[in-house]
C-alpha positions as CSV (number, residue, x, y, z in Angstrom):
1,X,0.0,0.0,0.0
2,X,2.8,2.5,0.1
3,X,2.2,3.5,-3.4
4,X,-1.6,4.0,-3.0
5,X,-0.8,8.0,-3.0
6,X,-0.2,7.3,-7.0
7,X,-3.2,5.6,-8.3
8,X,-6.2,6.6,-5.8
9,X,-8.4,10.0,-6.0
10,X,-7.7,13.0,-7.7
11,X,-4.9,15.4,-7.7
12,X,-5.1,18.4,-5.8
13,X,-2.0,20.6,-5.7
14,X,-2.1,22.7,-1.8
15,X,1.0,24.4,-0.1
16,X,-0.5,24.0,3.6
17,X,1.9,26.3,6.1
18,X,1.7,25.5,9.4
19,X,2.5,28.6,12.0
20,X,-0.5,27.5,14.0
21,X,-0.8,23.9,13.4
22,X,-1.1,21.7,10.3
23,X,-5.1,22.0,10.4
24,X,-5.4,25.8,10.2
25,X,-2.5,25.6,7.5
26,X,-4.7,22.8,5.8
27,X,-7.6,25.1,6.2
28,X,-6.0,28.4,5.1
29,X,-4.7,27.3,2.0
30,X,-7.8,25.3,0.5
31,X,-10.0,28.6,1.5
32,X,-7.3,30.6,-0.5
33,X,-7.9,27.9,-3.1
34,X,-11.6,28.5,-3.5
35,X,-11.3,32.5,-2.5
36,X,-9.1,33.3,-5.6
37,X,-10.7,31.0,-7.9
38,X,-8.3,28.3,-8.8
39,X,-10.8,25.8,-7.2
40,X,-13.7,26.8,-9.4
41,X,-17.5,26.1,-7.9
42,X,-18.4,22.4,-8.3
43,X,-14.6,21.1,-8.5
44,X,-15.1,17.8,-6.7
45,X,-12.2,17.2,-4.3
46,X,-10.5,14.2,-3.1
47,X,-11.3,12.1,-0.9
48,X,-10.2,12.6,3.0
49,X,-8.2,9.5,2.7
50,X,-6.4,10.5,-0.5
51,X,-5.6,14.0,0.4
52,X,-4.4,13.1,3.9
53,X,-1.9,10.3,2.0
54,X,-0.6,12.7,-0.5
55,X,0.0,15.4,2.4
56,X,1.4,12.9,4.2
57,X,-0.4,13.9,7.6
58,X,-3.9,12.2,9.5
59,X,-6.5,11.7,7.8
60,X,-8.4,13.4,11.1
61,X,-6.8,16.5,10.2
62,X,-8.2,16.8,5.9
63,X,-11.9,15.7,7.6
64,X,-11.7,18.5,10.2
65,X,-10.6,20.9,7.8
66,X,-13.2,20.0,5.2
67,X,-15.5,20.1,8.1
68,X,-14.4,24.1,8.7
69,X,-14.7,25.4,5.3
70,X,-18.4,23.5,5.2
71,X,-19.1,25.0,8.3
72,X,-17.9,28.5,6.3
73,X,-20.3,28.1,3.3
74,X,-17.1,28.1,1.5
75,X,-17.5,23.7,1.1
76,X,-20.6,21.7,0.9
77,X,-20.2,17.8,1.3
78,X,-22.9,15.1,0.7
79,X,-23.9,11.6,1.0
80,X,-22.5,9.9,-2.7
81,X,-21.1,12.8,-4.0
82,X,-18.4,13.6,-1.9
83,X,-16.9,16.8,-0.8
84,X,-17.1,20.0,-3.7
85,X,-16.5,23.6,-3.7
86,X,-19.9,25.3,-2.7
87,X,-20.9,27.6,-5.4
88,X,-20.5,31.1,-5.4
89,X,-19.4,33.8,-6.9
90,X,-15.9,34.1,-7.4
91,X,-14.2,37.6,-6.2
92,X,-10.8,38.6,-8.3
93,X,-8.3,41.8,-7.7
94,X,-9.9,44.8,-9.2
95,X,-6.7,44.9,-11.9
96,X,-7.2,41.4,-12.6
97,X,-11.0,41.4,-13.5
98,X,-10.5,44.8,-15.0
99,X,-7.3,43.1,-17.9
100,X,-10.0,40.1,-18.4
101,X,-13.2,42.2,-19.7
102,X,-13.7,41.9,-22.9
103,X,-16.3,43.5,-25.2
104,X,-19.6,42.0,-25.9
105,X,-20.3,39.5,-29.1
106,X,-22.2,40.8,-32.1
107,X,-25.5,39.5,-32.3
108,X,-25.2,37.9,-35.9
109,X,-21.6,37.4,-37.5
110,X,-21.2,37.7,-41.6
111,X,-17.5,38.1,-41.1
112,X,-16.2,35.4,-44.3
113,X,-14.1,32.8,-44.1
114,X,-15.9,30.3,-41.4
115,X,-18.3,27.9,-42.1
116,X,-21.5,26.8,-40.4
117,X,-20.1,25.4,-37.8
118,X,-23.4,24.2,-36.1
119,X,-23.7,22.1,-39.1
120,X,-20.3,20.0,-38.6
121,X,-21.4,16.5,-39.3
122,X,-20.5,15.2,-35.7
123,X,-22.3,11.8,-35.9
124,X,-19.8,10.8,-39.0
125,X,-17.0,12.3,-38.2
126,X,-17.5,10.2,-35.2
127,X,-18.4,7.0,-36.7
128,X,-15.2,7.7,-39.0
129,X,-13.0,8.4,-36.1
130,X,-14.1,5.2,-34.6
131,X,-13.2,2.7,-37.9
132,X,-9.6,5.1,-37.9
133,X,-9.1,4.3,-34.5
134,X,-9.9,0.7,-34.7
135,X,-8.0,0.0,-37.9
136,X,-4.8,2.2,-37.0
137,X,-1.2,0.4,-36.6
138,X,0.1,1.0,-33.1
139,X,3.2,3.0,-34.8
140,X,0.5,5.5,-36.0
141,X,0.3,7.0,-32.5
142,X,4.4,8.0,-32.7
143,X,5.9,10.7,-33.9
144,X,5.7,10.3,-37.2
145,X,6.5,11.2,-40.8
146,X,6.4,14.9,-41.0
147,X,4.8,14.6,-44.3
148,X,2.1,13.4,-42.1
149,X,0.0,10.1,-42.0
150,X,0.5,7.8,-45.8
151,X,-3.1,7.0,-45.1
152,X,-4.6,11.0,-45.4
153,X,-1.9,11.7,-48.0
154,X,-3.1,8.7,-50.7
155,X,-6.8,9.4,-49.7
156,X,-6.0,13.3,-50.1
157,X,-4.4,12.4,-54.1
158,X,-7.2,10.6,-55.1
159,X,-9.9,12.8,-54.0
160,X,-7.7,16.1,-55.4
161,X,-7.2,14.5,-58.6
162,X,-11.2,13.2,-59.0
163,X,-12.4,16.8,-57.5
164,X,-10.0,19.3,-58.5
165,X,-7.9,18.3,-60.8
166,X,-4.7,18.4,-59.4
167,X,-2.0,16.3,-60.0
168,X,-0.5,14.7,-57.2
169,X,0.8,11.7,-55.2
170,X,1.4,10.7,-52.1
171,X,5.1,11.6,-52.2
172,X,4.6,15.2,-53.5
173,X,1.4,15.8,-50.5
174,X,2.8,17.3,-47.4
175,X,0.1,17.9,-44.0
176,X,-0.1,20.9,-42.1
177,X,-2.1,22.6,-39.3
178,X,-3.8,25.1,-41.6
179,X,-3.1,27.2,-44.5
180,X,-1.5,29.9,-42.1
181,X,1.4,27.1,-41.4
182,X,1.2,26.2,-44.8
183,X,2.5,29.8,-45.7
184,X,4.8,29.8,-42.9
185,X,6.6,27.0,-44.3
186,X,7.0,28.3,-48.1
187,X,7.7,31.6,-46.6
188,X,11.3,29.7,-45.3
189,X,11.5,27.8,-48.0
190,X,11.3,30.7,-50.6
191,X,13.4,32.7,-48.4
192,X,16.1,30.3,-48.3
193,X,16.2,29.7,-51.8
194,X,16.6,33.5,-52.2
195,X,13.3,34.9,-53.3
196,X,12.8,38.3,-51.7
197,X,9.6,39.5,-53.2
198,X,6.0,37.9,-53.5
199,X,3.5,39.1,-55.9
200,X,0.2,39.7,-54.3
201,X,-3.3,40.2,-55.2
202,X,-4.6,43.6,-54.7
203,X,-7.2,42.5,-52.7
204,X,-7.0,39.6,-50.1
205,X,-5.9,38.9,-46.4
206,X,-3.8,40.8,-44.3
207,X,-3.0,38.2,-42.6
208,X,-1.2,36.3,-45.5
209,X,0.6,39.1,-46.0
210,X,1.7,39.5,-42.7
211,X,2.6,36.1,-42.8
212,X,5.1,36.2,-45.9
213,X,6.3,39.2,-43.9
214,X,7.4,37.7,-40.9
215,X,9.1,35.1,-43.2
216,X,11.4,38.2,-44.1
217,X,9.8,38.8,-47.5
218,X,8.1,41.4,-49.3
219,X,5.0,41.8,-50.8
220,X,3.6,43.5,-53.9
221,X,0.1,44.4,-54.9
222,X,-1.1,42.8,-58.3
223,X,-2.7,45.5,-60.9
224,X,-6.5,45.1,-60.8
225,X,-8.7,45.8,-63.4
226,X,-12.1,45.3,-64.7
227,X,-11.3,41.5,-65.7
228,X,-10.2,40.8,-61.9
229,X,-6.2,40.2,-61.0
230,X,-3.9,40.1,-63.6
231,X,-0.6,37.9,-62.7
232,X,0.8,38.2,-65.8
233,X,4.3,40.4,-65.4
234,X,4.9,40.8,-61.1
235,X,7.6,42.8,-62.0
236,X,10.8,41.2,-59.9
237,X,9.3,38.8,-57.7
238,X,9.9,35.1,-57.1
239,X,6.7,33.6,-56.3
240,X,3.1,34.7,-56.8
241,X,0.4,34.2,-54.6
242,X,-3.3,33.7,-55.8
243,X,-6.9,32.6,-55.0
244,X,-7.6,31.8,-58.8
245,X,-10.9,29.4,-58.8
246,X,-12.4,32.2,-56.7
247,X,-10.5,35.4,-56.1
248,X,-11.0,36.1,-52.1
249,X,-12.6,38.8,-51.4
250,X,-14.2,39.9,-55.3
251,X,-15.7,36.6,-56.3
252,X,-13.9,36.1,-59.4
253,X,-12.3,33.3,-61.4
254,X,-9.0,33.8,-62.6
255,X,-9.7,34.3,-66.7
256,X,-8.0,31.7,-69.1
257,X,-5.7,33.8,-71.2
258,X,-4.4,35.0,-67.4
259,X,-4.0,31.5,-66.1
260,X,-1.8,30.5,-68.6
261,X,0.5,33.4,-68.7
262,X,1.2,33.2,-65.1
263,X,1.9,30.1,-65.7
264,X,4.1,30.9,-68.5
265,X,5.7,33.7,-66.6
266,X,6.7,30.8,-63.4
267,X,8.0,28.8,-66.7
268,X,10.3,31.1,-68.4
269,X,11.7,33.1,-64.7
270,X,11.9,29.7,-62.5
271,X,8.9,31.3,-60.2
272,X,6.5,29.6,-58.1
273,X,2.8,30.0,-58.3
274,X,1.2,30.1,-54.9
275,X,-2.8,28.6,-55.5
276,X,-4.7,29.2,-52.3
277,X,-7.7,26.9,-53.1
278,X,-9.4,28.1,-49.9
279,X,-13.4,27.0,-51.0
280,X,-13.3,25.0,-53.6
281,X,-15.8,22.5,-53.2
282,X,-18.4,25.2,-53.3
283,X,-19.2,25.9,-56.4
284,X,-23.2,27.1,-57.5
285,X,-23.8,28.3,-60.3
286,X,-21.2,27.3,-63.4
287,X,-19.3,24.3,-63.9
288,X,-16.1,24.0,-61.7
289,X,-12.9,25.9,-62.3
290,X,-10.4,23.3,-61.9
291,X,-7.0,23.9,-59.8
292,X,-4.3,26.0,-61.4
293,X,-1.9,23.4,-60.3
294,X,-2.9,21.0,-63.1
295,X,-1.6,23.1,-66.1
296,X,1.7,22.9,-64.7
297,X,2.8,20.9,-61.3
298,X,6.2,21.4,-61.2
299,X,5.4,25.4,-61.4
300,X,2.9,25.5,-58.9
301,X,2.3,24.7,-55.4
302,X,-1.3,23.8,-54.4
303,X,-2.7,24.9,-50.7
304,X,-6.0,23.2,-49.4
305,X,-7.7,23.4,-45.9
306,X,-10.4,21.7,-44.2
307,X,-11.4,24.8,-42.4
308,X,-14.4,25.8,-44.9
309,X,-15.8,22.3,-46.0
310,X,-15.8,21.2,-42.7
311,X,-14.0,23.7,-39.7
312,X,-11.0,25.6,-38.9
313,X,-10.9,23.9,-35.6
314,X,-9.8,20.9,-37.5
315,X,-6.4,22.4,-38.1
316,X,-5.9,20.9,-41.2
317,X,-4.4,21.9,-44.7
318,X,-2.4,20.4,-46.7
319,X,0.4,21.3,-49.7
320,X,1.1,19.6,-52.9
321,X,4.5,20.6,-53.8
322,X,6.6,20.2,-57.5
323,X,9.2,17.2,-56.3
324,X,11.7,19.7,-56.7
325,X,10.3,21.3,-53.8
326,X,8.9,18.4,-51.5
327,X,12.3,18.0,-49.4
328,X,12.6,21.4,-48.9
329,X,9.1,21.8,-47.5
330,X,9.6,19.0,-45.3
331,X,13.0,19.8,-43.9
332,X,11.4,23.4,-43.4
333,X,8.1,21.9,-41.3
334,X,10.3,19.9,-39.0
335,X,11.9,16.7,-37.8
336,X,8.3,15.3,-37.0
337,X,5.1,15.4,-37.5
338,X,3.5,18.2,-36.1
339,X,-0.5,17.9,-37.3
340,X,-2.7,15.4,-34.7
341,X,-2.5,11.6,-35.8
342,X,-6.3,10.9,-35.1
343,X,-7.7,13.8,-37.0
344,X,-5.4,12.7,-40.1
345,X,-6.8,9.5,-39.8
346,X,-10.4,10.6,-39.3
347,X,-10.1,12.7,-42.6
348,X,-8.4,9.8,-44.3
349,X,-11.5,7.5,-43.7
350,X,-13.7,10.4,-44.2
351,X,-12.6,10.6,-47.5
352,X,-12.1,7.4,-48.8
353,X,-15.5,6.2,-47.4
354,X,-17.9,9.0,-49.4
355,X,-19.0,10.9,-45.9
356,X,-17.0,14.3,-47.2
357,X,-18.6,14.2,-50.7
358,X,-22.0,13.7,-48.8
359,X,-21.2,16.4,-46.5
360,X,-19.9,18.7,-49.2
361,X,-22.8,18.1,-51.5
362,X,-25.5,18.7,-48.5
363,X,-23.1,22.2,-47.5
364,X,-23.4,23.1,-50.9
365,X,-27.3,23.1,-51.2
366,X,-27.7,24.9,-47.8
367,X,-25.0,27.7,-48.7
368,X,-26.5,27.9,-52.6
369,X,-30.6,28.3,-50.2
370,X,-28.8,31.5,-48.1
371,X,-27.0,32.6,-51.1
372,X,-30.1,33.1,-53.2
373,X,-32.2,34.6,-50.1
374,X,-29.2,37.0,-49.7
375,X,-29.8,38.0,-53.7
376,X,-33.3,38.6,-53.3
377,X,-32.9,40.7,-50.2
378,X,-30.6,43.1,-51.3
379,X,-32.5,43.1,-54.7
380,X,-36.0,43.9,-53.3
381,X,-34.9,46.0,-50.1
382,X,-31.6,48.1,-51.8
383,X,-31.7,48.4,-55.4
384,X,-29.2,50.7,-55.3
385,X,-27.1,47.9,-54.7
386,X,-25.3,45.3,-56.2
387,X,-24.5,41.7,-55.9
388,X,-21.2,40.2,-57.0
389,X,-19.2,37.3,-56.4
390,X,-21.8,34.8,-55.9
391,X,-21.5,32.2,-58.3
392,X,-19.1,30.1,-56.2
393,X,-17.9,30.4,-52.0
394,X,-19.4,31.5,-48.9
395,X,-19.2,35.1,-48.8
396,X,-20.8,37.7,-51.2
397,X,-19.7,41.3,-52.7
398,X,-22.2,43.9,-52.0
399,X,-21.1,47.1,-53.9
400,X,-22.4,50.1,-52.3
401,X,-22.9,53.8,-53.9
402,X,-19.7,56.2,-53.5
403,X,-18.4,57.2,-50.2
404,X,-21.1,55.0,-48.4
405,X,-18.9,52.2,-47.5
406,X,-17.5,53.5,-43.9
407,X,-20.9,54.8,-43.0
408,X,-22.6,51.4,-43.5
409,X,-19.7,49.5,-41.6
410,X,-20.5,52.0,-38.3
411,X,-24.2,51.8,-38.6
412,X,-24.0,47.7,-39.0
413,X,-22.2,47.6,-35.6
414,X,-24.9,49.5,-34.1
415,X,-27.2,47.2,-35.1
416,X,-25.4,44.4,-33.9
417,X,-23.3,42.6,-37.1
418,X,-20.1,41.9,-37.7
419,X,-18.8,42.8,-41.2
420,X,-16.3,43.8,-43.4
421,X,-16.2,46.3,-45.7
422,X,-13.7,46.0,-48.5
423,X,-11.6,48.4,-47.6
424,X,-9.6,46.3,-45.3
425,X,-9.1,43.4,-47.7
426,X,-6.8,46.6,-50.2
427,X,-3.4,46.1,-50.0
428,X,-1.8,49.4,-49.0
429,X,0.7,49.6,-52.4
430,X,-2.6,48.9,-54.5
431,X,-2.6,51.5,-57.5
432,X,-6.4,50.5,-58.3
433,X,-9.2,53.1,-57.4
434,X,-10.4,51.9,-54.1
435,X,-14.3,50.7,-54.6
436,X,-16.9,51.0,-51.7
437,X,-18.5,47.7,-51.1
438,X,-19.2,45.1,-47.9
439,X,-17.8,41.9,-47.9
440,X,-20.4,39.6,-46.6
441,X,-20.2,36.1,-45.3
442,X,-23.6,34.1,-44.8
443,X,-21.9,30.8,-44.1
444,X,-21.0,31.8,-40.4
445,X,-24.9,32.0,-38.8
446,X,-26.5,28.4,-37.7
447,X,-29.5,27.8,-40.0
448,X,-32.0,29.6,-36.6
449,X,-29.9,32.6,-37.1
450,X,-29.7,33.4,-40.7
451,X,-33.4,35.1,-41.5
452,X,-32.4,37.5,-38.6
453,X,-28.9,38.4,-39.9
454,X,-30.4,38.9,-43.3
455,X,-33.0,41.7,-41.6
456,X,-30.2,43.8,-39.9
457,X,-28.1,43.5,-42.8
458,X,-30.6,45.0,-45.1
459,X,-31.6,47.8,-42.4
460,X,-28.2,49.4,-42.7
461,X,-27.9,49.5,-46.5
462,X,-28.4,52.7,-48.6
């Protein structure tokens, strides 16, 4: 029995000093406990037995104290459920509570780039995590290839060949925790093969941006016309990076004649083309544009994520690199592999078993039902403005009359919704007259939500 302190009760971490005797230090230091909060209301503690062996003192002593601090209100103990921390409310420094306010949630959230995320299919991914689990080797639950699992890698090739047209194999697919890593690991890799510049759209993500910044390189905005982004000459930089099957934020697909002469231009200057894939699958209202990556794999590097067809929490993405490039990529994500074993296997089965073509197909319907609602909103309620970018994703353009843009953004946060207007997707070196629109996501609200974000949208519109 003299190990019984290792296997029995719960762990309960206490610092007891003892001026006055080990049961007022016992005492004092469990009510400090519960008084500053680290013992939240209903934490269940151990057992007088157990506590009094991992103290190493009587067992007399825990009871009396427990008995104290019920006595106190600051306890409350009963028959079957043991001893717990009494609820209350829990008082914190003034500083303390004052760093830890935050301010309060919109009401409805059309911020793009997150999916519905009440609509996660939980009872497949489930049943999917449970065939991965159960057919797993026991050396899947190592380290690991820092490629990431074979079995997500092969099932990732087949399903990006059938659905997107890319051109890949297992060898050439490398996982990651998200398209941010993704970029994080090109940034080093284009870095250390000496690029110093990458080509930008004018309009996009800061946070890409940023990203390629940190990485030490610089970024320069794309002209932008009429026709949408035009790739064709980025002056001196080494790679480009695009969102060619739909331009993010303005809706666009990159035009023929422009896909093959960035292409051309990664051909004749040894550039990389960046293709940020980002949604895909969601595709409404014209046949799909198939990836960039399948005119010329060893010129450009495909990104995918998980995050919109199923959710970002998922924190996966993966690359599919020219050969050339696949060591590099590796060596630059690490020694191991850094993306969770059970969620690769999840997806892997997910995939090869039909459940994300189901899922997609069902996604795609619902999106396509809030898109059109969206449409007729804006059409019936402001006819003063105009819809663009819906024939594919999960956000729309809205362009708004001249100088109306800022306005709109104030009054929507008044009426409780979270936007974006356009001018925070313009990158600051873009030459192109800045255009006043909202970029509007109607994938984020649960299905209960949507006919109420649709009302306060259309209340703040000109």
């Amino acid at each position: 029995m003299a190990n019984q302190w290792a296997t029995s009760g719960v762990d309960l971490h206490l610092e007891p000093h003892a001026p006055g005797g080990l049961r007022r230090g016992l005492t004092d230091a469990l009510r400090d406990a519960v008084r500053s909060g680290r013992l939240a209301p209903g934490t269940r503690l151990p057992s007088s037995r157990s506590l009094a062996a991992d103290l190493g003192v009587a067992r007399n002593t825990v009871a009396e104290s427990y008995a104290d601090l019920v006595a106190e209100g600051w306890l409350t103990a009963r028959q079957g459920s043991g001893t717990r921390v009494a609820e209350r409310a829990v008082v914190r420094p003034a500083d303390t509570a004052r760093h830890r306010r935050v301010p309060g949630r919109p009401t409805y959230d059309l911020i793009p780039g997150t999916p519905d995320l009440a609509a996660f299919p939980r009872a497949e991914w489930l049943k999917a995590a449970r065939r991965a689990l159960a057919a797993a080797p026991f050396d899947a639950l190592g380290y690991g290839d820092p490629r990431g699992r074979l079995e997500l890698r092969t099932a990732l090739a087949g399903y990006l060949a059938r659905a997107r047209g890319v051109r890949a194999t297992p060898e050439t697919v490398v996982i990651t925790a998200g398209f941010a890593h993704a970029l994080r690991v090109l940034g080093t890799v284009l870095r250390a093969r000496g690029t110093r510049t990458v080509a930008v759209e004018s309009y996009g993500l800061d946070v890409h941006w940023n990203l390629l910044r940190d990485a030490g390189l610089a970024t320069a905005a794309l002209p932008y016309d009429d026709l949408g982004t035009d790739p064709g000459a980025p002056g001196g930089a080494g790679a480009v990076l695009l969102t060619p099957a739909h331009q993010f934020p303005m809706g666009t697909a990159l035009r023929p004649d422009r896909r093959a002469a960035v292409v051309d231009w990664a051909r004749r200057t040894g550039g990389l083309v960046l293709e940020d894939d980002y949604d895909g699958e969601f595709r409404y209202d014209r046949q799909p544009v198939g990836a960039l990556q399948g005119l010329d794999p060893d010129r450009v590097v495909y990104l995918g994520t998980a995050s919109k067809s199923l959710a970002p929490g998922l924190r996966l993405g993966w690359m599919v690199l020219p050969p050339s490039l696949a060591e590099e990529a590796t060596a630059a994500k690490g020694h191991i592999d850094t993306c969770g074993v059970l969620d690769q296997l999840t997806l892997a089965e997910f995939l090869t078993s039909g459940a994300y073509d189901r899922h997609v197909r069902s996604a795609r319907l619902r999106y396509r039902r809030r898109r059109d609602a969206l449409t007729a909103a804006v059409v019936e309620r402001a006819p003063e403005v105009r819809v663009t970018g819906i024939a594919a994703g999960l956000h729309a353009v809205l362009r708004l009359p001249p100088g109306t843009e800022e306005p709109v953004v104030r009054a929507a946060a008044w009426q409780g919704l979270a936007l974006h207007g356009l001018a925070c997707h313009r990158h600051p070196e873009a030459t192109t007259r800045p255009l006043d629109a909202l970029v509007v996501g109607y994938g984020t609200p649960p299905d209960s939500a949507w006919a109420g974000a649709l009302e306060a949208l259309c209340r703040v519109l000109p």
